[in-house]
BARORO-670775 format. One record per residue (C-alpha): x, y, z. Coordinates in steps of 0.5 Angstrom, whole numbers, padded with zeros to 4 digits, always signed. Example, Ala and Ser with C-alpha at 12.3 -4.5 7.8 and 13.67 -1.06 7.14 Angstrom:
2
+0025-0009+0016
+0027-0002+0014
! end
This chain:
421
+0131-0066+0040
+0124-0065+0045
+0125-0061+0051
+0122-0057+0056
+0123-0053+0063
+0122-0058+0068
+0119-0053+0073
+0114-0048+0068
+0113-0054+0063
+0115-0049+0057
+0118-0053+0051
+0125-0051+0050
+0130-0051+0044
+0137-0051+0045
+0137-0046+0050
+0142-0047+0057
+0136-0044+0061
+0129-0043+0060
+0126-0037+0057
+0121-0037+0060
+0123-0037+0067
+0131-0038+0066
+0130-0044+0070
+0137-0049+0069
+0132-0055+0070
+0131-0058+0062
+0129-0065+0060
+0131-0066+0054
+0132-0074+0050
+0129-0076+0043
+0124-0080+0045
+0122-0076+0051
+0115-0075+0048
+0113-0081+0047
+0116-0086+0053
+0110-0087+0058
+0113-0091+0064
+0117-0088+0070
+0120-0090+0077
+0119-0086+0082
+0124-0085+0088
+0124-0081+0094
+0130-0078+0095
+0132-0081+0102
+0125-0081+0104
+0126-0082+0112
+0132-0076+0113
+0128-0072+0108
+0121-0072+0112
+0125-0070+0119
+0129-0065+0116
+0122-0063+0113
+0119-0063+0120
+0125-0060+0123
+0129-0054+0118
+0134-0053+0123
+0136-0061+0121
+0136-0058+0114
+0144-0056+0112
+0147-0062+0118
+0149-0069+0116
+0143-0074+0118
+0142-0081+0120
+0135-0085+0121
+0137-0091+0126
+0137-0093+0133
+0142-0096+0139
+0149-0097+0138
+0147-0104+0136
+0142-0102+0130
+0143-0100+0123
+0142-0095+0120
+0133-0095+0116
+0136-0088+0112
+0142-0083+0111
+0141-0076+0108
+0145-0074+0102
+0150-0070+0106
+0150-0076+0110
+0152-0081+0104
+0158-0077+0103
+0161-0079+0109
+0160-0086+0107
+0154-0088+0112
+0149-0092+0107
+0143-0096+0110
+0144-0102+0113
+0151-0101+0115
+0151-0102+0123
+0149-0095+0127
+0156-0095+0130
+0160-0095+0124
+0156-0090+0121
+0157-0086+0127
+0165-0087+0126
+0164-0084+0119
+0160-0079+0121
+0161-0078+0129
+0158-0070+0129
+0152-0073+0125
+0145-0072+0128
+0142-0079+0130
+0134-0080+0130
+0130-0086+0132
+0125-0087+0126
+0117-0086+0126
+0114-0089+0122
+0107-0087+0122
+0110-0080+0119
+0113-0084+0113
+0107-0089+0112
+0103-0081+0113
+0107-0079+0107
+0109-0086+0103
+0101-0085+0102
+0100-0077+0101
+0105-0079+0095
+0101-0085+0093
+0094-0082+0092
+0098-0076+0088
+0100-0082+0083
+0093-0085+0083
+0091-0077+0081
+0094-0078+0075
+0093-0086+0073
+0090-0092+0076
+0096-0096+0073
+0101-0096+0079
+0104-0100+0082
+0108-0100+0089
+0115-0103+0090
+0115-0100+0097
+0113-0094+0103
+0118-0089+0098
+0117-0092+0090
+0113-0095+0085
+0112-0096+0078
+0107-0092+0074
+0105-0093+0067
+0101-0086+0064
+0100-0089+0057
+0094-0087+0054
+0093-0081+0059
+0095-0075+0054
+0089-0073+0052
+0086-0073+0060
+0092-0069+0062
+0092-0065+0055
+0100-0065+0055
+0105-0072+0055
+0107-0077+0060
+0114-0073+0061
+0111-0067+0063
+0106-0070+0067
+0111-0073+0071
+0115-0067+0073
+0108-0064+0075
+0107-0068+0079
+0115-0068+0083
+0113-0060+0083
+0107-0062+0087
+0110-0067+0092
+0115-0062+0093
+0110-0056+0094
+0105-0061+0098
+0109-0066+0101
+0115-0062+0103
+0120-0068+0100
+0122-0069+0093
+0122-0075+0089
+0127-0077+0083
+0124-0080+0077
+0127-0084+0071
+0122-0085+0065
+0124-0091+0059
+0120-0096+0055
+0120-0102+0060
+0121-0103+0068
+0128-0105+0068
+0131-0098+0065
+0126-0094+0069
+0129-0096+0074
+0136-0096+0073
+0134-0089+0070
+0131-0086+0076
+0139-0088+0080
+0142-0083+0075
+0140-0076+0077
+0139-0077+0085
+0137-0072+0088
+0131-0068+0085
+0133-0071+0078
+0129-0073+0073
+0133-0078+0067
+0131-0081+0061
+0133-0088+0059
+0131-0090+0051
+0130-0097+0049
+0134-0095+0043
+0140-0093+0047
+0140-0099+0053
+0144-0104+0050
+0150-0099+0050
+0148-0096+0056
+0149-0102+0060
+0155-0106+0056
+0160-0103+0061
+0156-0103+0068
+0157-0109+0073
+0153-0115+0072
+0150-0113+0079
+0146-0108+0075
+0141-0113+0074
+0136-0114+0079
+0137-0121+0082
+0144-0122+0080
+0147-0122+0088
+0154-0124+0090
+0153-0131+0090
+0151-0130+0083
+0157-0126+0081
+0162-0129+0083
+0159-0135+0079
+0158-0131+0073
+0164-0128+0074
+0168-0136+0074
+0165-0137+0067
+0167-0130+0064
+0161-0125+0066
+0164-0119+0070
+0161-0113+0066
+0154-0113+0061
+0158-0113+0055
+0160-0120+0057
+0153-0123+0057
+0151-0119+0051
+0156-0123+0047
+0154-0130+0048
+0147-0131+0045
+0141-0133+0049
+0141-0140+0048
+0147-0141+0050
+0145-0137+0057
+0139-0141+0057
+0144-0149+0057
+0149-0146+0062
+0143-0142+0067
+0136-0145+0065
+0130-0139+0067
+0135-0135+0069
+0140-0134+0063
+0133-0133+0059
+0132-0127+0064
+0140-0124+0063
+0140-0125+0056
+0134-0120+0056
+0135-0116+0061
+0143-0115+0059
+0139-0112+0052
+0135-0108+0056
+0129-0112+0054
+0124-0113+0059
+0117-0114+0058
+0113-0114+0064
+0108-0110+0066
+0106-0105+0071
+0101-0108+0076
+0096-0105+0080
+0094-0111+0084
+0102-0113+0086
+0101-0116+0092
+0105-0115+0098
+0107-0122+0101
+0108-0120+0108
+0108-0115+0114
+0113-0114+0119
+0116-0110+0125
+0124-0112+0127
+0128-0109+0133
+0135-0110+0136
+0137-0108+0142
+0142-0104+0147
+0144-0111+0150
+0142-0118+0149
+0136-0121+0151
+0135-0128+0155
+0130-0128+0159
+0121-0128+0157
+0119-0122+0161
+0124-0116+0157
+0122-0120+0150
+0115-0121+0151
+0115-0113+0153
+0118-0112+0146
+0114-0116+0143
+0108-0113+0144
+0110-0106+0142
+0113-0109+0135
+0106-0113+0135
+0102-0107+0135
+0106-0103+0129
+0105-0110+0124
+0097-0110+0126
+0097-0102+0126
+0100-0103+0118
+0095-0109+0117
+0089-0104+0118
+0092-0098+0115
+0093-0102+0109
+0087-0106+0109
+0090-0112+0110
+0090-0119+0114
+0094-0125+0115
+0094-0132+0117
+0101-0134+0118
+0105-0130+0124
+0112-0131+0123
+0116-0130+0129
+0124-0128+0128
+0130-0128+0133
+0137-0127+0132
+0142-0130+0137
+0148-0126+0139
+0152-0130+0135
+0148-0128+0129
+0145-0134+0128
+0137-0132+0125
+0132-0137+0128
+0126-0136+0126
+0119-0140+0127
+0112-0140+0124
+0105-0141+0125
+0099-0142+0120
+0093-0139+0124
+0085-0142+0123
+0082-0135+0120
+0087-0129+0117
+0088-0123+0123
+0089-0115+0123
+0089-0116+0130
+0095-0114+0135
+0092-0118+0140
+0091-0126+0137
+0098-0123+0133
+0102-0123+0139
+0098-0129+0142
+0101-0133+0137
+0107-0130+0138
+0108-0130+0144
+0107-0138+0144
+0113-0138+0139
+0117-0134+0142
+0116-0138+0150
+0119-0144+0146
+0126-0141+0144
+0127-0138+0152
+0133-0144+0154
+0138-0139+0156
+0140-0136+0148
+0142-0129+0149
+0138-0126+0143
+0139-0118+0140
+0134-0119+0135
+0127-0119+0136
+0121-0118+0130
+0114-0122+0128
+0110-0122+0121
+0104-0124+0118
+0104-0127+0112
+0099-0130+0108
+0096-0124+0106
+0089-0122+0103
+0083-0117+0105
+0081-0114+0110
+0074-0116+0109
+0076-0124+0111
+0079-0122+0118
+0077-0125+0124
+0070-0128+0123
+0066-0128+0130
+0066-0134+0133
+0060-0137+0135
+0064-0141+0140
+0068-0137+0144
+0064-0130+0145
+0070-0128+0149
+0075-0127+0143
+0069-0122+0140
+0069-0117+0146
+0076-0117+0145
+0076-0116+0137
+0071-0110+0139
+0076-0107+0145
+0082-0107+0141
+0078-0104+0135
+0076-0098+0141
+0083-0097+0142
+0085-0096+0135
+0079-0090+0135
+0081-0087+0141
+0089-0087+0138
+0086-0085+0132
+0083-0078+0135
+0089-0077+0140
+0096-0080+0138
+0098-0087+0140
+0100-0085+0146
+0093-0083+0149
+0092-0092+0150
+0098-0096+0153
+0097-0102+0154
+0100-0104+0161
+0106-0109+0158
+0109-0103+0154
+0109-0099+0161
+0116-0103+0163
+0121-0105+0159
+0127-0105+0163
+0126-0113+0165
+0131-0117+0167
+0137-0118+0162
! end
C-alpha cells in the first residue's frame, strides 16, 4: 500500500514511524497516488489566527463572538469540548464554558490570512475554487511532473507551508470527487490529513445520517425520514429511478450522491452571490440615530470587502430582526454596480428610515448583491459631478487607511454610538 511521512515526505512501507525522521504522521491509502482532488479547511480558523497572534491564548479554551446577545463566529477545539460550537448563542456558550477567554473577531486579520493561504493554493494550480474565507476546493490533476512528486505529497507540503508561514494549520481530505473530499477532510480535524476512495465510498457512507448529504437540512430529513430514508443504506437500496418518481431532481442528486458519485467539477470562476456585514446588539434598538450609527460602520466592512476582493453590486439589501425574531428584510436594485461605502449606506439608509415606526430591533446587516467586477463600478456621471468628488474622497480615505490602519479616518457618524435606545 503507498505511503509516506507527512512531514519529510519520505515514502514509507509498513513502519508505525518514519525512518527517516521517526515522525508518527504517515498517509497511507491504495489509491493515494493517484486521487488529485482535495478539500482544504482550516482548523477553527478565527480562534486559530488570536491564538496565533497572542501565545498566551494557546493552551485556554477560546470563543470568537461578541455581546451577551450575539453568537459565536468560532470556538477552538478545546472550546468545542465543552460543547461551544458556532452559532450557538454567546450566553450559553459562555454557561458551558464560563472561564473561557472571549474576543470580538477582526476580520481584516482573517480575510489578511483567508488570502496568504489563497495564494499558497493558487502557488500550486489555478484549478481552486473557494467555498468560503477558510476553504476551498482544489484540483492538481495533471501537475505531477510540474511538481516532480504526486498530488498527496503536494498538498502535505502545502499544510507544512501554511502552518510554517501562516502560523494556522489546515485539514486536508483528498478523493475522487467534491462530495467525498469534503466529507474526508471532517475526519481527522485538526491538522489531519484523510483519504476517501471512490472504491470505498458507497460502504463508507451506508451508515451515516442522510443529513451527510449536503442540501439535505431537517426539513428534508424529517420527510425522507416519514418515507423510510434515516441512514445512507436506506437510499442506497431504492434504485434511482424510484428516487427520481418520489423527489424529482433531487432524488436524482441523492441517489448519486448516497454512492458517492458526484461529477461536478472544480471551478475557478465560482462566483461569489453576495457581500454582507451583520450585527446584534447589547439592547434592542428603536430609534434612527443608534441604527443609522450602526449602519455606517457595517457599510464600511461590506464596501472594504467589495474593494479587497475586486468586486461591485448593484442590488443593497438591508436586514433587520425584530426583537421577537421575526427577520425583515428590504431590497433596492441601484442604477450602476458600486463598491462604495458612501452610495451603499445612502441606499441603506433609505430602507432603513422606512422601517423605524416604534419596532425595537436587535439585529442590523446590509449586503450587496448582483455582483460583477470592479471595472463596472460607479461610472462618472456627467450630471451630478458631485457624486465623483465624493467617489474620489472616498477612495483617499480607503489610501490614508491603507497606510495607517483603520482608525487613522473615522468618518463622524462612528464617532457616537451610544444614541437614543
Amino acid at each position: 500500500m503507498p505511503g509516506f511521512c507527512r512531514d519529510c515526505l519520505a515514502d514509507v512501507g509498513t513502519q508505525t514511524r518514519c525512518p527517516a525522521c521517526h515522525s508518527p504522521r504517515l498517509a497511507r491509502h491504495p489509491e493515494l497516488d493517484t486521487l488529485t482532488l482535495a478539500h482544504v479547511d482550516c482548523d477553527a480558523f478565527y480562534a486559530a489566527i488570536e491564538k496565533r497572534d497572542d501565545p498566551s491564548l494557546a493552551d485556554k479554551p477560546l470563543i470568537v463572538g461578541g455581546g451577551k446577545r450575539g453568537v459565536v463566529t468560532t470556538a477552538c477545539y478545546l472550546a468545542r469540548t465543552y460543547g461551544v460550537r458556532s452559532a450557538m448563542p454567546m450566553f450559553e456558550a459562555k454557561r458551558l464554558c464560563p472561564h473561557a477567554t472571549v474576543v470580538r473577531p477582526d476580520f481584516d486579520k482573517y480575510s489578511l490570512a483567508s488570502r496568504q493561504v489563497r495564494k499558497l493554493m493558487l502557488d500550486l494550480t489555478p484549478q481552486v475554487e473557494p467555498l468560503s474565507i477558510d476553504e476551498a476546493f482544489i484540483d492538481l490533476a495533471g501537475t505531477e511532473r510540474l511538481h516532480g512528486m504526486s498530488a498527496a505529497k503536494v498538498l502535505a507540503r502545502f499544510a507544512a507551508q501554511v502552518e510554517r508561514d501562516i502560523g494556522i494549520t489546515v485539514s486536508i481530505g483528498l478523493s475522487c470527487n467534491k462530495f467525498l473530499a469534503k466529507i474526508a477532510s471532517d475526519l481527522d480535524k485538526p491538522r489531519g490529513f484523510a483519504v476517501l476512495g471512490g472504491g470505498e465510498a458507497a460502504a463508507f457512507l451506508a451508515p451515516k445520517p442522510v443529513t451527510l448529504i449536503y442540501g439535505v437540512g431537517k426539513v428534508t430529513q424529517a420527510r425522507l425520514a416519514r418515507e423510510g430514508f434515516r441512514i445512507i443504506a436506506d437510499l442506497q437500496r431504492v434504485e434511482e429511478k424510484e428516487l427520481v418518481r418520489r423527489y424529482g431532481v433531487d432524488g436524482q442528486r441523492l441517489a448519486r450522491l448516497s454512492r458517492g458519485l458526484d461529477d461536478r467539477t472544480v471551478n475557478p470562476e465560482r462566483n461569489r452571490k453576495s457581500v454582507s456585514a451583520e450585527t446584534t446588539f447589547e439592547r434592542d434598538l428603536s430609534s434612527f440615530r443608534p441604527l443609522e450609527q450602526r449602519l455606517w460602520t457595517l457599510t464600511e466592512e461590506v464596501s472594504k470587502r467589495l474593494k479587497q476582493d475586486g468586486l461591485s453590486g448593484s442590488t443593497v439589501t438591508l436586514k433587520l430582526k425584530t426583537a421577537d425574531f421575526r427577520i425583515l428584510t428590504r431590497a433596492r436594485s441601484l442604477e450602476d454596480p458600486t463598491q462604495l461605502a458612501g452610495k451603499i449606506f445612502a441606499t441603506g439608509r433609505d430602507l432603513l428610515a422606512r422601517e423605524i415606526n416604534g419596532t425595537r430591533y436587535r439585529l442590523l446587516g446590509i449586503g450587496v448583491s448582483a455582483l460583477s467586477g470592479a471595472s463596472a463600478a460607479d461610472p462618472v456621471d456627467l450630471v451630478d459631478r458631485s457624486s465623483e468628488r465624493r467617489a474620489a474622497a472616498e477612495r483617499a480615505v480607503d489610501r490614508v487607511r491603507g497606510r495607517f490602519g483603520h482608525k487613522s479616518v473615522i468618518k463622524g457618524l462612528a464617532l457616537d454610538e451610544s444614541g437614543d435606545l
